[in-house]
C-alpha positions in Angstrom: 0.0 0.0 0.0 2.5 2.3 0.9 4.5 1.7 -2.4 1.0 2.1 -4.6 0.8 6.0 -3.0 4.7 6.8 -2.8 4.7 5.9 -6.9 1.4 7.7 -6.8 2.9 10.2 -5.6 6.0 10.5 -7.6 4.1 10.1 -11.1 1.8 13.3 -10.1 4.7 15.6 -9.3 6.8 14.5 -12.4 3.7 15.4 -14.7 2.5 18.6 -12.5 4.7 21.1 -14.1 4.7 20.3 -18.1 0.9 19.3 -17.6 0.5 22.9 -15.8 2.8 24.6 -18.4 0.7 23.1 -21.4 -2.4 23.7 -20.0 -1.5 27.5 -19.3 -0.5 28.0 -23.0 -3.1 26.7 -24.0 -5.9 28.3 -21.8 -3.9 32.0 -22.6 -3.9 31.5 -25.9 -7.8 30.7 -26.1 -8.1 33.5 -24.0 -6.4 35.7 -26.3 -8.2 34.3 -29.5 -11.3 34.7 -27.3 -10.8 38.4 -26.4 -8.9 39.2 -29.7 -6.5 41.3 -27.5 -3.2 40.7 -25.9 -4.0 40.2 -22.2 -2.9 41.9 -18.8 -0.7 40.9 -16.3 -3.7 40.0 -13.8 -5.2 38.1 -16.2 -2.7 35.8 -17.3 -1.8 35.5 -13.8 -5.5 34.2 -13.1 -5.5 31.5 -16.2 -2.0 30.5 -14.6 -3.7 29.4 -11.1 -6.7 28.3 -13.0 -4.1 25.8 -14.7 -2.3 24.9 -11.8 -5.8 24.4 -10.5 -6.9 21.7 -12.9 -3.3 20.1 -13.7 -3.1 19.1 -10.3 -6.4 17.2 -10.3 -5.1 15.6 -14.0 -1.9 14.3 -12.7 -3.3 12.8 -10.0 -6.1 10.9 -11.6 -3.9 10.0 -14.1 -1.1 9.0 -11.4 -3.9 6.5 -10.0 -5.1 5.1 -12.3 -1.8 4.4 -14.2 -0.6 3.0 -11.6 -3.3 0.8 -11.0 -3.2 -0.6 -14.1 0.4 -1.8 -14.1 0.9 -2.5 -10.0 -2.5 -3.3 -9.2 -4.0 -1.4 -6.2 -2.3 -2.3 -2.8 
């Protein structure tokens, strides 16, 4: 059990930041594309935790159930 959440855990932190990164470029630039303008400071700052936000839910489901499928669960 302990090994199932430690490689959990491991998976979900090595895909949190290019997950986060992709998702951010791609939430500004439909932003942008939305808007048709080039966007502010506060507002890319708000897609950026918006994409931390949902990466962090991503990894993790993806973390769990990768895992599960090639360790089994527990």
């Amino acid at each position: 059990m302990l090994y199932f959440i430690v490689s959990v855990a491991i998976l979900a932190l090595l895909l949190f930041f290019p997950v986060s990164k992709l998702v951010w470029v791609l939430s500004v630039r439909r932003l942008q594309r939305k808007e048709q303008r080039t966007l502010s400071q506060d507002d890319i700052q708000g897609q950026l935790l918006r994409a931390r936000l949902m990466s962090l839910f991503i990894v993790i489901l993806f973390s769990i159930l990768f895992n599960v499928s090639t360790i089994g669960y527990g």
